[in-house]
C-alpha positions as CSV (number, residue, x, y, z in Angstrom):
1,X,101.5,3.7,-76.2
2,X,98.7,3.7,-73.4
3,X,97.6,0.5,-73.9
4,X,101.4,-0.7,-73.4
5,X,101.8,1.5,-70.3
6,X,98.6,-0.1,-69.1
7,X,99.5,-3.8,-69.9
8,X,102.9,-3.1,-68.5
9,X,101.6,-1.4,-65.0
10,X,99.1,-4.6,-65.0
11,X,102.2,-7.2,-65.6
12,X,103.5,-5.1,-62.9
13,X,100.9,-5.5,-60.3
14,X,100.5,-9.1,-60.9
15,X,104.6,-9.9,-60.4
16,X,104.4,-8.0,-56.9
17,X,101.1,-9.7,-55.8
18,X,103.3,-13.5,-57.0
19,X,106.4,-12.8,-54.8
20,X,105.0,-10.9,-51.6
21,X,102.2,-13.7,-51.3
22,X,101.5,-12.1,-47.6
23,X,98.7,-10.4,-46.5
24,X,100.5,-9.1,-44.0
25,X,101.9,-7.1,-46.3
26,X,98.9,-5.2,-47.6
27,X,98.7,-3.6,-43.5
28,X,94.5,-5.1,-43.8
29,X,93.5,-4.0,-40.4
30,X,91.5,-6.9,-39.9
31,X,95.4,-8.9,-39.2
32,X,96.4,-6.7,-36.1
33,X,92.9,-8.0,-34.6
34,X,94.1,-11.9,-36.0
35,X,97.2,-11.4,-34.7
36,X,96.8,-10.1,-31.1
37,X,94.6,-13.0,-31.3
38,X,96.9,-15.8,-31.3
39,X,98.8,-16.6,-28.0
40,X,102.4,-17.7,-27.9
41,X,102.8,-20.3,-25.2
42,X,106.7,-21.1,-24.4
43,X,108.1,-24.3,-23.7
44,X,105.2,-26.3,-25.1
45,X,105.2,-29.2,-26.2
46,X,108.4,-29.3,-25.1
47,X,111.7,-26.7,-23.7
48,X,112.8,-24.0,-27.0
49,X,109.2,-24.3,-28.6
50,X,107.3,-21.0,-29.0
51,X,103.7,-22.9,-29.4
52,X,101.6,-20.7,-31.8
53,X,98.5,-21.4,-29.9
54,X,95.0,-20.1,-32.5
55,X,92.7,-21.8,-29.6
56,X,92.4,-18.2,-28.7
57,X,91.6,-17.1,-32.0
58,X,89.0,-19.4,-32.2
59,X,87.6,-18.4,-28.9
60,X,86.7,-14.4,-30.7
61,X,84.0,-14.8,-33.1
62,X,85.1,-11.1,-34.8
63,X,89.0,-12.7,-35.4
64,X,88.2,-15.9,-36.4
65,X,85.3,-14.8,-38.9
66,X,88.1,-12.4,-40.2
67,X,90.4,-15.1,-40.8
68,X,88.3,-16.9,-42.8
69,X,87.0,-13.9,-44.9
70,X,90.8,-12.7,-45.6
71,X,90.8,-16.7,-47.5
72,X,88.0,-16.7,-49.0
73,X,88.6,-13.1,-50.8
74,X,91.3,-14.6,-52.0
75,X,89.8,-17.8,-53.1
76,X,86.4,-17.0,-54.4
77,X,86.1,-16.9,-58.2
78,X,89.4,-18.8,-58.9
79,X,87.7,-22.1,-59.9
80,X,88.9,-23.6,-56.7
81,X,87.6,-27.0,-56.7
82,X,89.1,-28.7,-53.7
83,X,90.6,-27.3,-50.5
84,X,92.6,-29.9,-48.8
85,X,93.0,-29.4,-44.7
86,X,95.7,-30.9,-43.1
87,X,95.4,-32.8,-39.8
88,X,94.2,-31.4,-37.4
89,X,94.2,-27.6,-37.5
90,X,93.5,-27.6,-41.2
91,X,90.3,-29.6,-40.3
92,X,89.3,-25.9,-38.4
93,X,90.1,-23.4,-41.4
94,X,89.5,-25.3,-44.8
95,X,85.7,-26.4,-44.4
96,X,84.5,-22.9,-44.1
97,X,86.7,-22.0,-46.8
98,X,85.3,-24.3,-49.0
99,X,81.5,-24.0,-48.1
100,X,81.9,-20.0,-49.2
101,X,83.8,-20.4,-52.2
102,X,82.0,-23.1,-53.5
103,X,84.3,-26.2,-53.1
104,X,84.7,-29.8,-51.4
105,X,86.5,-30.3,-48.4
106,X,89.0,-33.2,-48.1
107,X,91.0,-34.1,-45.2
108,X,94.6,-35.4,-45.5
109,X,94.9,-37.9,-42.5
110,X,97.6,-39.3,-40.2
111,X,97.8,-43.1,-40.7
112,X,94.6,-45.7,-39.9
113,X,92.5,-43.0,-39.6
114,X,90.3,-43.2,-43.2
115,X,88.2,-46.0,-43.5
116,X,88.3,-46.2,-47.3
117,X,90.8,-46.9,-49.5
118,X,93.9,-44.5,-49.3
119,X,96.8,-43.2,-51.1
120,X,99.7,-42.2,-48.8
121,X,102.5,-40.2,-48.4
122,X,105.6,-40.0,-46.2
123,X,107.7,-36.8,-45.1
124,X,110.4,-36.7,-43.3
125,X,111.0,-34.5,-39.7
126,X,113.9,-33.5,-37.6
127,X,113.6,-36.3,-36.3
128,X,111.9,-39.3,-37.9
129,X,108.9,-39.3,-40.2
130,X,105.6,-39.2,-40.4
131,X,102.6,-39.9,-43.3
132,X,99.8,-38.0,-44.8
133,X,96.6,-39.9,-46.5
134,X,94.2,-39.5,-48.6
135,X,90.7,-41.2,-49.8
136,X,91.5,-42.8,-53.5
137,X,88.6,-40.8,-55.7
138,X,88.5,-37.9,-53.5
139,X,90.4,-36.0,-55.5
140,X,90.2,-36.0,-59.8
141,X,92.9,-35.2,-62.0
142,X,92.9,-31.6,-63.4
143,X,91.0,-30.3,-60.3
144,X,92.0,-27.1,-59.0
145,X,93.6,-27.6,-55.2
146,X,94.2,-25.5,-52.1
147,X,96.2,-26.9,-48.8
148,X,95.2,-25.1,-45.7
149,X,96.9,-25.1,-42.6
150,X,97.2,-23.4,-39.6
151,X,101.3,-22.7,-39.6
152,X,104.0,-23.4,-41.7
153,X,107.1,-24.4,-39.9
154,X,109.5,-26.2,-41.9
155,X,107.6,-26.3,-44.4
156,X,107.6,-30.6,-44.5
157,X,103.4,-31.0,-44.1
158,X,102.7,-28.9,-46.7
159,X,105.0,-30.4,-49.2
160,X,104.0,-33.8,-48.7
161,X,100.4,-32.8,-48.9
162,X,101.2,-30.5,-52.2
163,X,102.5,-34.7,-53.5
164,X,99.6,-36.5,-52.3
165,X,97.3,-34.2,-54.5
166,X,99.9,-34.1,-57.5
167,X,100.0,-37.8,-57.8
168,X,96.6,-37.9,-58.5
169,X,96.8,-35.0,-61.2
170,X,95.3,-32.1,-59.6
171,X,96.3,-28.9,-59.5
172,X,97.7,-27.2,-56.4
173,X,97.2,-23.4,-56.9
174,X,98.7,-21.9,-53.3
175,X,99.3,-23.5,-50.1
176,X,97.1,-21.2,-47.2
177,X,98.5,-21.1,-43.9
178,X,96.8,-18.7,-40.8
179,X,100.6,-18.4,-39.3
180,X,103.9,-18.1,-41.2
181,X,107.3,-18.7,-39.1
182,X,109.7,-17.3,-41.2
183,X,113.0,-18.0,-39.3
184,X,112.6,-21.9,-40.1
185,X,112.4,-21.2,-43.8
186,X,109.5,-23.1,-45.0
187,X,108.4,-21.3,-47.7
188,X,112.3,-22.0,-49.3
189,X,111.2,-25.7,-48.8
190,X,108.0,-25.4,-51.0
191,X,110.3,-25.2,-54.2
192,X,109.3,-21.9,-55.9
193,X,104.9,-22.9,-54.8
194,X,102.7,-20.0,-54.2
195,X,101.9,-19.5,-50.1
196,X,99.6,-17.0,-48.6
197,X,99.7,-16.2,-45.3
198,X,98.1,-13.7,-43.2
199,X,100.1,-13.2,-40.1
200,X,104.1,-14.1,-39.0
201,X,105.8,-14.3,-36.1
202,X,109.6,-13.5,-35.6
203,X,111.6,-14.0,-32.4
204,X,113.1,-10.7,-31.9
205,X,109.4,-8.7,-31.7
């Protein structure tokens, strides 16, 4: 009867960790340093845009070494074998992700901008479209994958880079993204795919 309490209060722990998928949940105090971090410019790029703006972030060594330790925490000893970083701000988070947990960077491009050969991927925006690409071989099939980014908006990046590593058999794990903006329902676009986040912003605070 123990053992089935303790199996039960373990199937328990792992269900909650599944759906919250936050670390803004767990009240680390490392995020309210992260967060204060990040500055919100209005207007930009253009009139209605709150610009989540993790320049500042960058610029305090203490935050942004936080940041990256609240990832690789998560990451390290999961057999992780590729961390995938989305143009551009992706290209700032997932290498030193990768370095301390053991696994290869790869950068998923805007068009013409890999030498090599490339396998692409459209997505489709509010208004038009826009393309992801990848180096052919930089990725194997049954590798484990994580795609890092900086925010999740809408959620249409992240889904089109979860396809470009899918197609060539790997593995996506969880999507990582510094910045969650939960009023534009992105994670809802990621159809039922673990994301992690560590801090979101919301209108009304």
């Amino acid at each position: 009867f123990l053992h089935f309490l303790s199996v039960l209060f373990s199937f328990h722990l792992l269900s909650t960790n599944s759906l919250t998928m936050s670390a803004y949940t767990n009240q680390d105090p490392r995020l309210h340093g992260i967060k204060t971090k990040i500055r919100v410019v209005p207007n930009f790029p253009k009139s209605g845009i709150m610009f989540q703006d993790i320049t500042t972030l960058l610029l305090d060594p203490k935050a942004f070494k936080d940041t990256i330790d609240l990832f690789v925490e998560r990451y390290k000893g999961k057999n992780i074998s590729v961390v995938a970083g989305i143009e551009a701000r992706g290209f700032i988070f997932g290498p030193p992700i990768a370095l301390a947990i053991g696994a290869k960077f790869v950068p998923l491009r805007k068009p013409k901008k890999l030498p090599g050969k490339v396998i692409s991927q459209e997505y489709i925006l509010e208004y038009g479209s826009d393309c992801l690409e990848m180096h052919v071989g930089a990725v194997e099939a049954g590798e484990r994958a994580i795609v890092v980014d900086d925010l999740i908006a809408t959620g249409g990046t992240l889904c089109a880079a979860m396809d470009l590593l899918e197609r060539v058999g790997a593995e996506v794990v969880e999507c990582a993204c510094v910045i969650e903006l939960p009023e534009l329902k992105g994670r809802e676009r990621l159809n039922g795919k673990a994301l992690y986040v560590l801090v979101e912003y919301l209108d009304d605070i």
